[in-house]
N, C-alpha and C positions, 0 to 999 in steps of 0.2 A: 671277255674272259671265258675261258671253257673249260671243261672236265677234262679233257684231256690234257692238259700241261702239269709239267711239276713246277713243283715251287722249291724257291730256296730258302733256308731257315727264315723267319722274321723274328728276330733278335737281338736288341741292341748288346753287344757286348762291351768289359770294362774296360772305358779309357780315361772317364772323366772321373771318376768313383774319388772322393774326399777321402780321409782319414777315417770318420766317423762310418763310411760302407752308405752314403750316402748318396745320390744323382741329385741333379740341379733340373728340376722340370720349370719349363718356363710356358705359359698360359697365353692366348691370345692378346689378352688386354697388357701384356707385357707384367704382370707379376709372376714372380718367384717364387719356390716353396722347393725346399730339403726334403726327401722321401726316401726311403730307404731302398736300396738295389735288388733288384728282383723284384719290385712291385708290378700291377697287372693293370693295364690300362682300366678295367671297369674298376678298381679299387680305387683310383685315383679320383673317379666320377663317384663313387660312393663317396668320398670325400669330401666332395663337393654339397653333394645332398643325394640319400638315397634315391627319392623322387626325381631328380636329376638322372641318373644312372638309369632307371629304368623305361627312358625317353630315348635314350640311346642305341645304334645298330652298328657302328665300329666307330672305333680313332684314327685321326690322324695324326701320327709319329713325324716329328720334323716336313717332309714330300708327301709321306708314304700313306696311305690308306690301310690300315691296318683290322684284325679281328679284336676287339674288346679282349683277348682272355691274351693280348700281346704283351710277352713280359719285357719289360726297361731294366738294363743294366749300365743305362751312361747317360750322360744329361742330354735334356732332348727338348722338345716346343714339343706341345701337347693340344690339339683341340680334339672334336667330338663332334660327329654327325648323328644328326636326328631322321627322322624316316623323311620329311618334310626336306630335306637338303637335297639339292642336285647331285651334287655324288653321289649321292646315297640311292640315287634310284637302280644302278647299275645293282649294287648289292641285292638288294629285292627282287629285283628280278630274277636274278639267279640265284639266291636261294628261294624263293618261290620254286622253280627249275626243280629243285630238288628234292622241294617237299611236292612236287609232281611224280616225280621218278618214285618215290618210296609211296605213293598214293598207288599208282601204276603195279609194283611189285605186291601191294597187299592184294588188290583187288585180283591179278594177275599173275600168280605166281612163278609161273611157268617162262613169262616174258624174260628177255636179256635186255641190260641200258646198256645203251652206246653214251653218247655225246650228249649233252644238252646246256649248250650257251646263253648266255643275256645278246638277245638283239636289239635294235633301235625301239625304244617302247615297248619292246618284248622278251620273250623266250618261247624255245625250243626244245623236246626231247625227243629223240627217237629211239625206237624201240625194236630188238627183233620178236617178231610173234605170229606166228602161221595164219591167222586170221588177223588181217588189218583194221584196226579200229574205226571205229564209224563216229559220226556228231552226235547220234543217239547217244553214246556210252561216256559222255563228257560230262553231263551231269549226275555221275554216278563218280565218278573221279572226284570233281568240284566238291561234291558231300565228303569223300574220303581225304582227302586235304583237308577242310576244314575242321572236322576231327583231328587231325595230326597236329594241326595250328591249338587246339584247345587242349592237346596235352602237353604242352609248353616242354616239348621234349628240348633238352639240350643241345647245341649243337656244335660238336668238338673239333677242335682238328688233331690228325692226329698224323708223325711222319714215319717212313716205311724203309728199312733199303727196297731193292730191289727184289731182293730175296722172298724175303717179307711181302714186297706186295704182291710179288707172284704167286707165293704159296695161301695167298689167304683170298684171292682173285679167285684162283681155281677152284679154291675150297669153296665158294661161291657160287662155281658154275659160268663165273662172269668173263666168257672168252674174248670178248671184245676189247675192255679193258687188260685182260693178259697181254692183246695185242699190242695194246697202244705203249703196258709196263715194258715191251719189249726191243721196238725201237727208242726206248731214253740210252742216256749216255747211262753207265753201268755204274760209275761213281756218282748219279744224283739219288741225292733224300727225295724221296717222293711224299707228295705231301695229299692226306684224303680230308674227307670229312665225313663226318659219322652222327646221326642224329637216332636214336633209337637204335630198330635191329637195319638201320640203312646207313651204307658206307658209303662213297663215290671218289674218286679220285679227283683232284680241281686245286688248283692254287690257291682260290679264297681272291676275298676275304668274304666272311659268310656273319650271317644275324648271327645273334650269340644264341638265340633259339626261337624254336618255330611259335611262339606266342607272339612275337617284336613282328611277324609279317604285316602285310598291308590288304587292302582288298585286292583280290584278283577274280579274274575269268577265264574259261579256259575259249578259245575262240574257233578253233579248226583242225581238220586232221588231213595229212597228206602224204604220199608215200616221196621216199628219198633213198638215193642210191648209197650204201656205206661208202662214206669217206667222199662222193659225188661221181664216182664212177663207174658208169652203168654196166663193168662187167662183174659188179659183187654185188650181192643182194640187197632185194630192196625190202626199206624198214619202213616203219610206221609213224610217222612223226607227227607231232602233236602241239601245235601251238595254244600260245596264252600268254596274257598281260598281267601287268601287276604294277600298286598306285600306293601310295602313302594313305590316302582313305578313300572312302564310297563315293565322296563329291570328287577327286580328281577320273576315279574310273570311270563315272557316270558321264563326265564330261569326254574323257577320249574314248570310250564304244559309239559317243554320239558324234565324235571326229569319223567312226569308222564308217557310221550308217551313211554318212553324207558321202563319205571317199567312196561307199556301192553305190549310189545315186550318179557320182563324176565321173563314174569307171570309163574312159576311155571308149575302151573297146568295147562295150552298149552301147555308148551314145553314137559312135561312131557309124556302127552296124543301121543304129533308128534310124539316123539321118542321111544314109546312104551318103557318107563321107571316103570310108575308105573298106574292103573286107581284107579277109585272108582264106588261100586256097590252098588243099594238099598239094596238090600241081606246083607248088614255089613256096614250103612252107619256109614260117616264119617271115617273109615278102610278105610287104605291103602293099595291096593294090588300091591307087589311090580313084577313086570316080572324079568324076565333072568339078561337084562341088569342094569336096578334098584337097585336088589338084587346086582350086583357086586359094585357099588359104596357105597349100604348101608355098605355093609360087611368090604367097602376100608375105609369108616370111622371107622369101628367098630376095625378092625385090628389096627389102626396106634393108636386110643385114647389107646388101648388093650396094646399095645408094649410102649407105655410112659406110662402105670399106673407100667410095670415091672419094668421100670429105676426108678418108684420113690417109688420103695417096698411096691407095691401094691400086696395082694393076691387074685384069684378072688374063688366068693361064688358062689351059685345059691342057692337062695331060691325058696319058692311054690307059685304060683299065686295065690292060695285061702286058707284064715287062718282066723281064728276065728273069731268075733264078736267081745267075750272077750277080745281078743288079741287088737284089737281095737279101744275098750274102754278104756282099761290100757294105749293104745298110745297116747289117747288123741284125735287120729283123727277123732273117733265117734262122738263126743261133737263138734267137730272144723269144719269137711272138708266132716260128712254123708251123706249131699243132693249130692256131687261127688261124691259118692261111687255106686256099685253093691253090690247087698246084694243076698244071696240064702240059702237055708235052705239044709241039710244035717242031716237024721238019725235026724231031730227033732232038730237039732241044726243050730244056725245062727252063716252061713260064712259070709265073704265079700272077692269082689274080689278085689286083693290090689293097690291102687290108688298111693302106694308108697313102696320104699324098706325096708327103715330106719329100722322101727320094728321085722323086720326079723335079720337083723344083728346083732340088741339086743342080740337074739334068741339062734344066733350063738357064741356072744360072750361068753357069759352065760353059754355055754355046757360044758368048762373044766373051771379047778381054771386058775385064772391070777397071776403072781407075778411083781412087779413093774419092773422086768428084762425083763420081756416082752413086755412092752411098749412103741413106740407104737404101739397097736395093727391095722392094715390098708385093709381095705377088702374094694374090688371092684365088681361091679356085671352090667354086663347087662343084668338091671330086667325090664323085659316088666310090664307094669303099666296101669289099665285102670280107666278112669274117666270120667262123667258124664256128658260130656258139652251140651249146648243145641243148639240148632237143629240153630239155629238162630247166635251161633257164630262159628260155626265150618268152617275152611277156607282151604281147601286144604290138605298140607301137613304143615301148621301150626298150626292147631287146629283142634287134632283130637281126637278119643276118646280111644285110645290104640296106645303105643308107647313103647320103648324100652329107656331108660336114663340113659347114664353114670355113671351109681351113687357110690359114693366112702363113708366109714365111717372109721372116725381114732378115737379111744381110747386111751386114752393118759392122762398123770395126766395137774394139773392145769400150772407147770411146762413147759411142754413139749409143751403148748399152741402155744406158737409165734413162735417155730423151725418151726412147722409143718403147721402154717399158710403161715408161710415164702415161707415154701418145696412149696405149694399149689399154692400159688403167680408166683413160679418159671415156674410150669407145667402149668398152665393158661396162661401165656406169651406164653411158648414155643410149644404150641397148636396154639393158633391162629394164630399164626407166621407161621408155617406152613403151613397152609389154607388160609394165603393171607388177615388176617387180622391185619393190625397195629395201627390201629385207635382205643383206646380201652378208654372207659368211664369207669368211676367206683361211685359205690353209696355204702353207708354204711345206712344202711337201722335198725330201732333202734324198742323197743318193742310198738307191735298194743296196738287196746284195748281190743281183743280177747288174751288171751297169758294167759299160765300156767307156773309155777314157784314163785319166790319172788323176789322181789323187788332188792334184795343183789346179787342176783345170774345173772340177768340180766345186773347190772352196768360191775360186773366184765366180762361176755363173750362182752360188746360192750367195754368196758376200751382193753380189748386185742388186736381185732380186728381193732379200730379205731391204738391202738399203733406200731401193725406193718407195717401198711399204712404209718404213719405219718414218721416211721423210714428208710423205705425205699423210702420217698418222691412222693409217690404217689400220685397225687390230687385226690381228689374224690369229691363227693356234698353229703351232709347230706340228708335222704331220712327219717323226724320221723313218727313213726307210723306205718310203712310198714317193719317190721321183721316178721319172721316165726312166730305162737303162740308159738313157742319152742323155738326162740334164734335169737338174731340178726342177720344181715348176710351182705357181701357183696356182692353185685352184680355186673356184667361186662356186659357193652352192648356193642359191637363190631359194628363199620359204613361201609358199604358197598357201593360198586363200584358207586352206585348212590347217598353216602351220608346220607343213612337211617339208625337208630340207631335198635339194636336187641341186648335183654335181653336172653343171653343163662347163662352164669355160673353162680355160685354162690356158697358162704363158711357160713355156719352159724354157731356158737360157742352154743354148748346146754350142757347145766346143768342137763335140766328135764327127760329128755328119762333115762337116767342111771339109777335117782334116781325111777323112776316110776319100772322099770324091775327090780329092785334090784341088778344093777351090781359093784362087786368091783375088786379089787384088792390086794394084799397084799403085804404093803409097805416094809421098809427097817427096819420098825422097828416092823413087827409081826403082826400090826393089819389091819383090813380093811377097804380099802378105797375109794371114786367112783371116777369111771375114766369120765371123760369129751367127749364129742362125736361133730366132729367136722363133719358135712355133709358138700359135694361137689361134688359137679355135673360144668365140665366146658364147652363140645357142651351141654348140657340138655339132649330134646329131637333130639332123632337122626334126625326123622321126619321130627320133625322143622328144624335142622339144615341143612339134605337135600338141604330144600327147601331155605332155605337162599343161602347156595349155588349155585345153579344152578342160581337164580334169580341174585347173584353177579356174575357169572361168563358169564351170559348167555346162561349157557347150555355147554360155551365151558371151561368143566371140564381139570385141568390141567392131563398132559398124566398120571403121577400114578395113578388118580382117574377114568380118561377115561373107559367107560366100553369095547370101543373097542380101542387100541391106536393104529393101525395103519391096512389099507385098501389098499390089494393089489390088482390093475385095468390093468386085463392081456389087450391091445387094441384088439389082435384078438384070434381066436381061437388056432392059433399056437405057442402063448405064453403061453398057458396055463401049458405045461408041465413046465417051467421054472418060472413058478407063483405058483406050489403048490411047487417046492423046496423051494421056498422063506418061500412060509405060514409055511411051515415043520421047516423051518433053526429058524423061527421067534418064533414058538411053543415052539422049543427044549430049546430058549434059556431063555421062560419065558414072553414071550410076547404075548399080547390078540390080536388075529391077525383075520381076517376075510376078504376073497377076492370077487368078485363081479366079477361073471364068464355069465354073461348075454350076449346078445348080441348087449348091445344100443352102442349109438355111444361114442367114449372115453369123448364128455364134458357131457353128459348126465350122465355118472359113478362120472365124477370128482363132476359134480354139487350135484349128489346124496348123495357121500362123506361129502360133505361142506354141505348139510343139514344135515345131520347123526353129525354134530360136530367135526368126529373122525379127532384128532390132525394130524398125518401123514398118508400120502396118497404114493403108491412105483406102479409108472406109469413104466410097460413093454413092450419093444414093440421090434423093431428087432434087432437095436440097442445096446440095454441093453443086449438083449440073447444075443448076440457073443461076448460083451465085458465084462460079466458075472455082470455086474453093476445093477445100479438102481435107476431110475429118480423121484428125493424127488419132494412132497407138502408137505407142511406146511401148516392148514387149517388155515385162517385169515392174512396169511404172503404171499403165495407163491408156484415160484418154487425155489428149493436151490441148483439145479442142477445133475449132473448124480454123482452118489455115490457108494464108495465100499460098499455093505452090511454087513460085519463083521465090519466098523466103522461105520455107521450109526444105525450100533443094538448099540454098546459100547455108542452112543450117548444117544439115547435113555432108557437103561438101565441104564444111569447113572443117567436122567432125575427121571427115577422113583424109582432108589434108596437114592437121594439127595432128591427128592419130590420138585423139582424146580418148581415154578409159571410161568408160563405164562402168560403174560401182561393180564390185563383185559381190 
């Protein structure tokens, strides 16, 4: 939800109303109770028990998430969120948000609000103000907030024409919001909120006052372009969280210290895995070791697309204009594209795969005996982000994407959704992800095709979820312009949710390319094109990686899985038969032939991540052995080294997890 939307009245009007001028409110536990029309949702909670009511932070009306001061004019189902309820965090956070913004104007007078949203475990405000705020001046803020919270100011809503909000914005000073009063449509109520001498425009629904908030913090400041675009100015933006109480906060700031510990792009840099250069910003350069983990993903997704009779293509990075424009993605996705001209003619360079396998499909006759048709490709893809959202190795502007395309009749839809479902599981699962979300994501307002074509590819999609009992959450609006799609966000070691797969059901690409088929009964028919992609971006996924594992990659992915630490120089002959015996048998081995002292190797190991450490010393040589670490675990003792490779090697044939 954000400051800038209006809203539309939230008021039940009279359809159910008795004789008596009464509504029929019905309660979660299925009781009844007669109330008189025009009652107020917190009136109803007093009703209940004063003490009750003041436990409260809105209702819910029938669907609706509503403000407590919500007046009932028809019968309705009635329940009540507590700070403690999951919905209910959304509200908190944004009015937190608010009592930021009116924190910001006491302190600040001079400042303008723009915007200030609830995001995932957070919020947002930005702010215009000639001097940009610093981290010093946030706890000067946090003090003024909590003052605002302890004069349990009210907090109203209240609705505006147009007119009205214009003339009382200005009055204000508040040109940003003039702005936003001025592309609404002309006949909406706009709807504010008002807590003290602080107003803000916002749909709601909001705490009924600034005493019901929760613990919060405020966490960072950072500059942001108005509205994201860098050719209007840049504002002051101010993040911060907010928690039902001090034990939930305590615990996610200690979510966050650990996610600065995992940061990717530190650990990355320490380990000399991968950097980044202005020379190719946003480009990933990946080094020696890097490169081996990219590749260890790229093999193992590589050897499950064989199991599920995948064939793989390679297409060109750069193709036509036309090409394009016939995909759709000219019209749709050009401001992310590279464009260059060739002999007078416009390329682009390809932001995706899809339209190539068209391409491929296309080049011989198909007959329905061959269906389905299933091509894989890791196709490097580059796209246009800007400068402002690019993060590491999660947003970058060239990457490599597992991308899969199946041809297949209308028929053949749910087998192969099914198949897809199967390898998506059996992917993550191997990568130490079991927490898996899913959304069925339905047509935008951008989107090519017809109306008919689109029912049927989400009717399909939705119908093999539902038969294999998959929960999922409805996501409308947010489909490809080409085809609905499901998505999987997979939760990681610290609980953070990540959009990597995805299956979209398409009609339009086929029919665009002219592709068919020739059925069982002689004529021509189009075949359906199911895209999927399940890590995405490799990139990306890297870097989820290392961030869930902290770096301490399990041994098959390891770029070095085990580090042999001769203590002196006269073990060293009985430390490279080792490296030799370790090499021959397939193992990435590397030893550490220096002259520090053996906890200086050991400690150096333990920061290098590498899983097994084979400590030699006089010992070990005459009893041809070899003394395990386990990094994060230990010592495991003196070992035969033809079981401890077996060990190991089984580790990285099995592709066993390692605790996180």
């Amino acid at each position: 939800m954000t400051c800038k939307e209006s809203l539309v009245r939230v008021q039940y009007r009279p359809q159910n109303m008795n004789a008596n001028g009464n509504i029929q409110i019905t309660y979660p536990d299925g009781r009844t109770e007669e109330l008189p029309s025009g009652i107020r949702a917190f009136e109803i909670a007093q009703g209940i028990s004063p003490q009750f009511e003041k436990q409260l932070i809105a209702a819910r009306i029938n669907d609706k998430v509503v403000d407590l001061a919500t007046v009932l004019t028809e019968d309705a189902s009635v329940n009540f969120l507590k700070r403690t309820d999951e919905e209910a965090h959304e509200i908190l956070l944004h009015s937190t948000s608010h009592i930021m913004a009116q924190a910001v104007k006491r302190l600040f007078p001079e400042v303008k609000v723009t915007i200030g949203p609830s995001i995932e475990n957070g919020f947002y405000y930005d702010f215009d103000i000639e001097t940009p705020f610093t981290d010093d001046q946030l706890a000067a803020i946090e003090t003024e907030m909590q003052k605002i919270i302890d004069e349990d100011l009210p907090i109203q809503r209240i609705e505006l024409s147009r007119d009205e909000a214009v003339k009382r914005f200005e009055e204000m000073d508040e040109t940003y919001k003039v702005e936003i009063i001025s592309e609404l449509p002309e006949d909406d109520i706009i709807s504010a909120y008002e807590q003290g001498e602080f107003v803000d425009l916002c749909r709601g629904p909001h705490l009924p006052s600034t005493k019901r908030a929760g613990a919060f913090k405020l966490l960072s400041v950072a500059g942001a372009y108005w509205r994201g675009n860098e050719n209007n100015r840049m504002l002051s933006r101010i993040y911060g969280t907010a928690f039902p109480d001090k034990k939930a906060l305590k615990k996610y700031l200690h979510l966050l210290e650990e996610a600065k510990k995992r940061d990717h792009r530190r650990l990355g840099k320490e380990l000399g895995w991968f950097s980044f250069h202005e020379d190719a910003p946003a480009n990933a350069f990946f080094h020696a070791k890097g490169t081996t983990i990219y590749n260890g993903i790229m093999d193992y997704v590589r050897g499950s697309n064989r199991q599920h009779q995948y064939e793989e293509v390679n297409t060109p990075l750069i193709m036509s204009a036309e090409m394009w424009k016939r995909s759709g993605h000219y019209d749709n996705y050009r401001e992310n594209m590279y464009f260059t001209k060739i002999d007078d003619r416009d390329f682009a360079v390809k932001p995706m795969n899809c339209p190539g396998h068209t391409l491929v499909y296309g080049d011989v006759p198909r007959s329905y005996r061959d269906l389905p048709v299933k091509m894989s490709e890791f196709g490097r893809v580059h796209r246009h982000e800007k400068s402002g959202v690019t993060h590491g190795l999660f947003r970058v502007r060239t990457f490599i994407q597992d991308d899969a395309h199946v041809f297949c009749t209308e028929e053949q839809i749910h087998a192969e959704v099914d198949d897809i479902l199967d390898q998506v599981y059996e992917v993550y699962s191997v990568f130490g992800f079991d927490n898996v979300h899913v959304e069925l994501s339905t047509k935008p307002e951008k989107a090519i095709g017809s109306q008919e074509v689109w029912d049927k590819a989400e009717a399909a999609l939705e119908g093999v979820l539902k038969e294999r009992g998959i929960e999922y959450q409805m996501n409308p609006g947010d489909g490809a312009f080409y085809g609905p799609k499901i998505d999987f966000h997979i939760k990681d070691s610290l609980n953070r949710s990540w959009q990597c797969g995805t299956i979209q059901v398409d009609f339009s690409m086929p029919e665009r390319f002219g592709l068919v088929y020739t059925g069982d009964d002689g004529q021509d028919h189009q075949p359906v094109m199911i895209h999927r992609a399940i890590v995405g971006s490799l990139e990306r996924f890297m870097g989820i990686l290392i961030e869930h594992y902290a770096a301490r990659m399990p041994v098959w992915l390891a770029p070095v899985q085990v580090k042999v630490i001769p203590i002196a120089d006269r073990h060293e002959d009985y430390g490279q038969s080792v490296v030799d015996q370790l090499k021959a048998a397939g193992i990435r081995v590397e030893a550490n032939w220096k002259n520090d002292k053996i906890g200086q190797k050991i400690r150096q190991a333990e920061l290098e991540k590498v899983p097994y450490m084979f400590i030699l010393g006089d010992r070990e040589v005459e009893e041809n052995k070899i003394s395990v670490r386990r990094h994060g675990v230990g010592d495991l003792g003196s070992l035969d080294l033809v079981e401890v490779s077996e060990r190991i090697l089984g580790e990285i044939r099995e592709r066993i997890d390692q605790k996180v």
